[in-house]
DRENTORNU-563324 format. One line per 4 residues: number of its first residue (from 0); their letters; for each residue x, y, z of N, C-alpha, C, O. Coordinates in Angstrom, 2 decimals, padded with zeros to 5 digits. Layout:
NUM	A	X Y Z X Y Z X Y Z X Y Z; ...
This chain:
0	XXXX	269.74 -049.25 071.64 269.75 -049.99 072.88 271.11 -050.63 073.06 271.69 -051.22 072.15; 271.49 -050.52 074.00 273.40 -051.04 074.47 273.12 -052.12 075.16 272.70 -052.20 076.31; 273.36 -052.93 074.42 274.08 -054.27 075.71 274.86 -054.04 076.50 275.85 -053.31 076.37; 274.37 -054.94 077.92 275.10 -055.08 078.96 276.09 -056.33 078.88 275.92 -057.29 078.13
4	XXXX	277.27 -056.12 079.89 278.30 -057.16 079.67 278.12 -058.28 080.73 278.65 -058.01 081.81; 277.56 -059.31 080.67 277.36 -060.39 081.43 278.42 -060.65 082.09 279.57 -060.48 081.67; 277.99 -061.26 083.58 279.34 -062.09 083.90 279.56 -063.24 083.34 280.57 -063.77 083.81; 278.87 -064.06 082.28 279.25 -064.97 081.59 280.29 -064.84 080.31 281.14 -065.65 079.95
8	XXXX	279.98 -063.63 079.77 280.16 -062.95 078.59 281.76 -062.66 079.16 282.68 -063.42 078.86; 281.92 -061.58 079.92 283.13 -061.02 081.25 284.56 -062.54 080.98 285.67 -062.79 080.50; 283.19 -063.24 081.87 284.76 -065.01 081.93 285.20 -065.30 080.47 286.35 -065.16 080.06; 284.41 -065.62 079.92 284.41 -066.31 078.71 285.90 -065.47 077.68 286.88 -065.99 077.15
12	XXXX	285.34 -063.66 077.79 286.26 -063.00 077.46 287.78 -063.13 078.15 288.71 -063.56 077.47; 287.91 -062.85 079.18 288.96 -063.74 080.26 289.84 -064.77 079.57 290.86 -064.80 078.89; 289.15 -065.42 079.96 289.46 -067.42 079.96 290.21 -067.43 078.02 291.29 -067.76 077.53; 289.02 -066.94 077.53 289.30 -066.82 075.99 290.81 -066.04 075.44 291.67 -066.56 074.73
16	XXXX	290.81 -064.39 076.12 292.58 -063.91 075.84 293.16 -064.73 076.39 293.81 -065.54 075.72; 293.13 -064.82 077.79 293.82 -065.69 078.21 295.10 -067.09 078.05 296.19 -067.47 078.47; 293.73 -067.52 076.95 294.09 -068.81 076.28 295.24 -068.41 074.90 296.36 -068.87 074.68; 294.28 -067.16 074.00 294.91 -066.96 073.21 296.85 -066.48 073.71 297.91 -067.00 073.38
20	XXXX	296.58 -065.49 074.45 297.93 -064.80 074.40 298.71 -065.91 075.26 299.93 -065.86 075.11; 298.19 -067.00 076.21 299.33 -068.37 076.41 299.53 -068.57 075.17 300.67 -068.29 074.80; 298.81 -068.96 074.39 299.72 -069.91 072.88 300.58 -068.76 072.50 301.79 -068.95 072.62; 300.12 -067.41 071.99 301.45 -066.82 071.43 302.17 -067.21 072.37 302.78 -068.14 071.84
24	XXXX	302.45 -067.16 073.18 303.51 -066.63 074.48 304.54 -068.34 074.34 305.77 -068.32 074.35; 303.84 -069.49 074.25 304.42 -070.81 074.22 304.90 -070.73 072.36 305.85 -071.46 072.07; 304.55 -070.27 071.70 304.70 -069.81 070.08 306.29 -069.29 070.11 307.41 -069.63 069.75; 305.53 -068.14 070.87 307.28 -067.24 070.61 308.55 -067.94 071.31 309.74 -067.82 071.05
28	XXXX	308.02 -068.56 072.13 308.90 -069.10 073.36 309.71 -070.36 072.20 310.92 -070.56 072.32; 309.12 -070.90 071.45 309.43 -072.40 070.62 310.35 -071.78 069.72 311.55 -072.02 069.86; 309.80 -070.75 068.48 310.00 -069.79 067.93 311.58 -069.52 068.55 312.37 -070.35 068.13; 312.10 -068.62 069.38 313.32 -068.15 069.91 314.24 -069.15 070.35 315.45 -068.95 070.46
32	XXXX	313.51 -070.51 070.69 314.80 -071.40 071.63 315.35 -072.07 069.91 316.55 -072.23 069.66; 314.01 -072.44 068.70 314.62 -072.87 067.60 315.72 -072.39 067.08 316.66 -073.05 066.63; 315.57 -070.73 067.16 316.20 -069.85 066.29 317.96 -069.86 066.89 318.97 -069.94 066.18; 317.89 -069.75 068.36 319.34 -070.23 069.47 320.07 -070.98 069.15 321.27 -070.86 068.90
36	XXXX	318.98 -072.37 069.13 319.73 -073.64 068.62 320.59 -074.00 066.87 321.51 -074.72 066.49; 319.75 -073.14 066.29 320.19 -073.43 064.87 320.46 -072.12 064.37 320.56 -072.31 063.15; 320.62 -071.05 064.56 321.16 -069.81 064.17 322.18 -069.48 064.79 323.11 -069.13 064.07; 322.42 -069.44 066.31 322.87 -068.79 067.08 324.40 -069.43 068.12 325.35 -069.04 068.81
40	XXXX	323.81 -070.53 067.63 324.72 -071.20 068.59 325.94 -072.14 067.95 325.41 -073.08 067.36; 326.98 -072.18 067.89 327.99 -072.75 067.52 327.90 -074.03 067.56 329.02 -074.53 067.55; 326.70 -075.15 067.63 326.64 -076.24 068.20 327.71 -077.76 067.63 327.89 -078.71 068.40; 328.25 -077.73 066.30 329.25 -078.48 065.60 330.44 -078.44 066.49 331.23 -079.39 066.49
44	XXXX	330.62 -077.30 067.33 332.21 -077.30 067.57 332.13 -077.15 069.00 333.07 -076.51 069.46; 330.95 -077.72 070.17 330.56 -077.83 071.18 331.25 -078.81 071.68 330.68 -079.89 071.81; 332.85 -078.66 072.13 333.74 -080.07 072.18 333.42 -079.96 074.06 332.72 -079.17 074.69; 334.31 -081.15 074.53 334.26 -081.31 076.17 335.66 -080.09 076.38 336.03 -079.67 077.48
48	XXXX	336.04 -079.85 075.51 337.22 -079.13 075.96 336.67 -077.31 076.06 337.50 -076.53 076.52; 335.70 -076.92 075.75 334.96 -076.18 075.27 334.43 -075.67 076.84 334.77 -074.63 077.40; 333.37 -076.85 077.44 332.70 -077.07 078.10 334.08 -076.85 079.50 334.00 -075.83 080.18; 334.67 -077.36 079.66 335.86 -077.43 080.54 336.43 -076.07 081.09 336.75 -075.75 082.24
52	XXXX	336.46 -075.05 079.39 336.73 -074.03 079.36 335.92 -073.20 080.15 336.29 -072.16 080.69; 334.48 -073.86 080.22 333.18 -072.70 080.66 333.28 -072.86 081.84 332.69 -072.07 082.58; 334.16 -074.04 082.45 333.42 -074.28 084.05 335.14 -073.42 084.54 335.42 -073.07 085.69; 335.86 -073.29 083.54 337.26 -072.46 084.16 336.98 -071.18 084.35 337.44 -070.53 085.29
56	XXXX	335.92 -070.56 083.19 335.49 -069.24 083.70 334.62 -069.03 084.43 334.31 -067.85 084.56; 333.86 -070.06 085.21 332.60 -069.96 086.16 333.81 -070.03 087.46 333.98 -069.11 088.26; 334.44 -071.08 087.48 334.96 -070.85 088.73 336.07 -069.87 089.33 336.52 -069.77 090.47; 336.38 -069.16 088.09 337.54 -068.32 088.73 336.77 -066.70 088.67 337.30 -065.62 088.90
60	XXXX	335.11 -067.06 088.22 334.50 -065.90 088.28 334.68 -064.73 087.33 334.28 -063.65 087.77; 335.20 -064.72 086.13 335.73 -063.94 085.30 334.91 -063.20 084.84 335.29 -062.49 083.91; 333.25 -063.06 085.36 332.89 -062.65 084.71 332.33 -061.12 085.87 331.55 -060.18 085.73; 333.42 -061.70 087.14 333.32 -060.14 088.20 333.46 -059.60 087.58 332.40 -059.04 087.31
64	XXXX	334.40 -059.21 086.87 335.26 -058.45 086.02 334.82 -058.27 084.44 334.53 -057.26 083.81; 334.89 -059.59 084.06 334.73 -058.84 082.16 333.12 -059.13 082.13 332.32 -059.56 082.96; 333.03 -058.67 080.72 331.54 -058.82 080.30 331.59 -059.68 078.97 332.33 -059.31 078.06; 330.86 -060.73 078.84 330.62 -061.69 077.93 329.57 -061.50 077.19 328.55 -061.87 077.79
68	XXXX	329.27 -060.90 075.67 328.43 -060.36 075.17 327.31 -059.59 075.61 326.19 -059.50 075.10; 327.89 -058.89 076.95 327.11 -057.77 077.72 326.63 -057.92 078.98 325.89 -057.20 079.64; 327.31 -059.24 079.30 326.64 -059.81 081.00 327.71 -059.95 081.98 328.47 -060.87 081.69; 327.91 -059.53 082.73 328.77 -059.02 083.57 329.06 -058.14 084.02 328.41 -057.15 083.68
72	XXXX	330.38 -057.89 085.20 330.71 -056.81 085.34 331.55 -055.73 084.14 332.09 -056.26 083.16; 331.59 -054.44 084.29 332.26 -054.07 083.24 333.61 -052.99 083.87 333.99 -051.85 083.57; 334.09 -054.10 084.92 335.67 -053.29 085.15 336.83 -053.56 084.02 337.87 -052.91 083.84; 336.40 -054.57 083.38 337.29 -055.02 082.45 337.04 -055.58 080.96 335.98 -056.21 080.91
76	XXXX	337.54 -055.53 080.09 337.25 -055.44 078.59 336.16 -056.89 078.44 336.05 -057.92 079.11; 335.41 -056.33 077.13 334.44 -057.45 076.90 335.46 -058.64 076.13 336.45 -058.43 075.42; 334.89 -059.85 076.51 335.79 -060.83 075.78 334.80 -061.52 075.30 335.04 -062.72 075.23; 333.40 -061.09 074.81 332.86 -062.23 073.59 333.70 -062.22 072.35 333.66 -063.29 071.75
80	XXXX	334.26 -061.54 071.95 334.83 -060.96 070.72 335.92 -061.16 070.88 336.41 -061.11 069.76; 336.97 -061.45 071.86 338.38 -061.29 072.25 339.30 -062.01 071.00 340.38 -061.62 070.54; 338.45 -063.22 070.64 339.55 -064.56 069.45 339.39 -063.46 068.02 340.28 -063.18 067.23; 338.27 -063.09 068.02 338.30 -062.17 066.87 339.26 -060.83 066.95 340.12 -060.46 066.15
84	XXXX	338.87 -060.31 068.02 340.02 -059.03 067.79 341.34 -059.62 068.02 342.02 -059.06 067.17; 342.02 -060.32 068.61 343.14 -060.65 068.21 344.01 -061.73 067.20 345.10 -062.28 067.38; 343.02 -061.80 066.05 343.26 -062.17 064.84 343.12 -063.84 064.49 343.93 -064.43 063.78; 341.83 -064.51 065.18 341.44 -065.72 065.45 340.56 -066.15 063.79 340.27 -067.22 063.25
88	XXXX	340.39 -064.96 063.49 339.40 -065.48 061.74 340.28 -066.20 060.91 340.02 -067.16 060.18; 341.69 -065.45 061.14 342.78 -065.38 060.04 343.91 -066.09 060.54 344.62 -066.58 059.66; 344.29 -066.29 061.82 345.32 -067.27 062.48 344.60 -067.57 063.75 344.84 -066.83 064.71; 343.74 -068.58 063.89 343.37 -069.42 065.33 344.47 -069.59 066.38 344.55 -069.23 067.56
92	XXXX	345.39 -070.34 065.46 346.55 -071.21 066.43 347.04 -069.89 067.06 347.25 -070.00 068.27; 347.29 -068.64 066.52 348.07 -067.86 066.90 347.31 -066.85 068.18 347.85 -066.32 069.15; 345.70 -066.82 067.69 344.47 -066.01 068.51 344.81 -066.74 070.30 345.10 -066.16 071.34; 344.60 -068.37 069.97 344.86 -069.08 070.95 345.91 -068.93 071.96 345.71 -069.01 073.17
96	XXXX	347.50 -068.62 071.19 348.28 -068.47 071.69 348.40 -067.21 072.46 348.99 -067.16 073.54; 347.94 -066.38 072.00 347.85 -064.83 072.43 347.29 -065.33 074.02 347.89 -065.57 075.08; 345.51 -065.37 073.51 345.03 -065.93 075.27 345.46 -065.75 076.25 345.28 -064.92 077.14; 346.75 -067.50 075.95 347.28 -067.88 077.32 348.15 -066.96 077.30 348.09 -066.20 078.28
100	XXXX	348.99 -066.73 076.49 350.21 -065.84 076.95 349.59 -064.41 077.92 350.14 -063.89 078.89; 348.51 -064.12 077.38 348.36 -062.94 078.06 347.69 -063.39 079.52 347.60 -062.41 080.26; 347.23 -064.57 080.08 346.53 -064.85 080.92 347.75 -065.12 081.55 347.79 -064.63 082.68; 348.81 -065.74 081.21 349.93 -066.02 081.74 351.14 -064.78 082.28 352.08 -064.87 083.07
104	XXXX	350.68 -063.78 081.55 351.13 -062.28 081.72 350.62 -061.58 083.24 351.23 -060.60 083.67; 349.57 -062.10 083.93 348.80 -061.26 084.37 349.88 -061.88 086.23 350.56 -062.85 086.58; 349.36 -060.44 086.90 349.09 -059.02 087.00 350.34 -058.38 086.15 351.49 -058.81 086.24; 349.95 -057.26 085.29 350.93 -056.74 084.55 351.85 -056.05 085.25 352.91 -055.86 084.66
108	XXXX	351.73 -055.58 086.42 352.59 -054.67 087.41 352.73 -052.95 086.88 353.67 -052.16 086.96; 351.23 -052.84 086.29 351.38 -051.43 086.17 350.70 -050.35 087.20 349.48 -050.16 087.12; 351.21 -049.87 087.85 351.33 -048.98 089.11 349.98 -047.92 088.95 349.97 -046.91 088.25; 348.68 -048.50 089.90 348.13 -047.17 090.33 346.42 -047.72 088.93 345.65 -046.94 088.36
112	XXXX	346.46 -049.16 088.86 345.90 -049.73 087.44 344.91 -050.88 088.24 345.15 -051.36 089.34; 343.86 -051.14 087.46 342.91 -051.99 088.04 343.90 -053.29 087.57 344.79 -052.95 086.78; 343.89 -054.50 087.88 344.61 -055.41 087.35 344.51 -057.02 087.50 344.62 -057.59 088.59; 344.34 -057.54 086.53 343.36 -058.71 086.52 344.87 -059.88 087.17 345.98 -060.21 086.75
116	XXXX	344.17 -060.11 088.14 345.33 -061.69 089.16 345.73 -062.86 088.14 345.01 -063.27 087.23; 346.68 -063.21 088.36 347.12 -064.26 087.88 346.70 -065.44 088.87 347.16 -065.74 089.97; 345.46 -066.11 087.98 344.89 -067.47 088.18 345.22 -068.88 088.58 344.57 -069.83 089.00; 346.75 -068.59 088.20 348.08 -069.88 087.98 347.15 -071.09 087.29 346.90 -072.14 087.88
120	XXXX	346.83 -070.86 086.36 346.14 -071.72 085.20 347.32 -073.11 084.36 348.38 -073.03 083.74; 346.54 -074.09 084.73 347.56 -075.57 084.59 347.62 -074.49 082.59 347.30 -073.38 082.16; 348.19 -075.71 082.09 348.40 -075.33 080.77 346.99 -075.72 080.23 346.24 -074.89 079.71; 346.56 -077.58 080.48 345.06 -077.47 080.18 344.60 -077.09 080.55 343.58 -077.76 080.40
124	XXXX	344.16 -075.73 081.55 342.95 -074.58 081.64 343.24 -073.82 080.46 342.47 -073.47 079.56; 344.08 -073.68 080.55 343.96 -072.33 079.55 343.90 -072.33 078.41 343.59 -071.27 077.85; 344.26 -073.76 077.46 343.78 -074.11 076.49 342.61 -074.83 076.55 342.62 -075.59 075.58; 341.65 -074.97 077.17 340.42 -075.09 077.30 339.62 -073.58 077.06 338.81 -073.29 076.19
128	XXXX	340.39 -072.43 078.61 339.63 -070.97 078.44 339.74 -070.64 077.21 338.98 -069.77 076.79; 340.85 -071.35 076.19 340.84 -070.85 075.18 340.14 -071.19 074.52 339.68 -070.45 073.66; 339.82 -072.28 074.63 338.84 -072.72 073.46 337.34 -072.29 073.78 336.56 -072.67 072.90; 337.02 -071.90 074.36 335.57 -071.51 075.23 335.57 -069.86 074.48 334.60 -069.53 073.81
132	XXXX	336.31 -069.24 074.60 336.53 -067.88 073.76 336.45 -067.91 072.92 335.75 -067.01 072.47; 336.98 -068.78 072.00 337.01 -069.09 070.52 335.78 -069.18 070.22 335.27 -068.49 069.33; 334.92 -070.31 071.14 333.92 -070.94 070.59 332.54 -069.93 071.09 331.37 -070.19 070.81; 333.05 -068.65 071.95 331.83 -067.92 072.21 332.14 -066.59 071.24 331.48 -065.59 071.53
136	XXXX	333.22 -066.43 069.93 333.59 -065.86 069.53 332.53 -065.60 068.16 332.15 -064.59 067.58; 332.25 -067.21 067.96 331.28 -067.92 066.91 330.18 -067.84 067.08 329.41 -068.31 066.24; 329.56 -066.98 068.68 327.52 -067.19 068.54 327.68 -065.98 068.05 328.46 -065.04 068.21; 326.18 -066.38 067.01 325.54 -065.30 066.32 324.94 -063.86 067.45 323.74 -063.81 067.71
140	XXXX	325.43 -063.30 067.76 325.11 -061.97 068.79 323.92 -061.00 067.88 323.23 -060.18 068.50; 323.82 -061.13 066.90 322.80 -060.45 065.74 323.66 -058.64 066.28 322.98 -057.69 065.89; 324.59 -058.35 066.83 325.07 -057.08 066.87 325.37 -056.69 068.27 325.92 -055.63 068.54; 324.99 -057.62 069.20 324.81 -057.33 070.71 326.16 -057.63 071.07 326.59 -058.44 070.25
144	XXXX	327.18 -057.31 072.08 326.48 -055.86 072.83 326.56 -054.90 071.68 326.86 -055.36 070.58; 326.36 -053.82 071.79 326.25 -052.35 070.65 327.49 -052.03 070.77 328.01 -052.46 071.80; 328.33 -051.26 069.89 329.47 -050.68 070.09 329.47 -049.36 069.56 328.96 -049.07 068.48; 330.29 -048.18 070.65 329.73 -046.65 070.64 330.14 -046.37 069.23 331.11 -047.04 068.86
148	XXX	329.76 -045.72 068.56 330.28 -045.29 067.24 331.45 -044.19 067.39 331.56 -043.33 068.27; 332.18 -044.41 066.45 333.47 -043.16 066.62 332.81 -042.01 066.31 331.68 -042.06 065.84; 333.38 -040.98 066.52 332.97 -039.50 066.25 334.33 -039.02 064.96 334.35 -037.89 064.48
């Protein structure tokens, strides 16, 4: 003999996942913002000069153009990584210096080339943008964005 499924039985089932898969869902949610805050995020070296840096790249929009650990446009090179590839582990002062000089370089005047404008950046922007690079150089990305493998 088969039981039938009540409409009491029906809600109860409802109301009951329901309930359950909110808590995972508020679980994982606690779970991931912990892991941000204390794995992921550079938070010791979170200076105002840092912060200064972020609102230099919000407002001059830099991110039409580059991509910041994979968010953005991608006419132009990713710069989560930028203090690292130009030798910021092993000489900061010098990673830093690179930066501006090259921000200070721009448009390069190479003919027939996509080419990133010169911003006319006071000196404190750009040692701020710099420090904002540096300091997004330091979140834990766990590998993100991916990078193509050589052949």
């Amino acid at each position: 003999m088969s039981e039938v499924l009540t409409k009491s039985t029906a809600r109860n089932i409802f109301y009951g996942g329901s309930l359950f898969f909110f808590a995972i869902f508020v679980g994982l949610t606690a779970q991931s913002r912990n892991y941000i805050l204390t794995k992921g995020t550079d938070e010791a070296h979170l200076t105002e000069s840092v912060v200064r840096g972020k609102g230099v790249w919000e407002r001059n929009a830099c991110f039409d153009c580059h991509t910041l650990h994979g968010e953005g446009a991608r006419f132009a090179p990713e710069v989560g990584d930028v203090f690292k590839r130009w030798g910021g582990e092993t000489d900061p002062a010098g990673a830093h210096q690179m930066i501006k000089d090259w921000m200070k370089s721009q448009p390069s005047g190479a003919q027939g080339r996509r080419q990133m404008p010169n911003f006319h950046l006071t000196e404190a922007q750009l040692d701020d943008l710099a420090d904002y690079l540096a300091w997004v150089s330091r979140t834990n990305t766990q590998g993100w964005p991916p990078r193509p493998k050589a052949n």
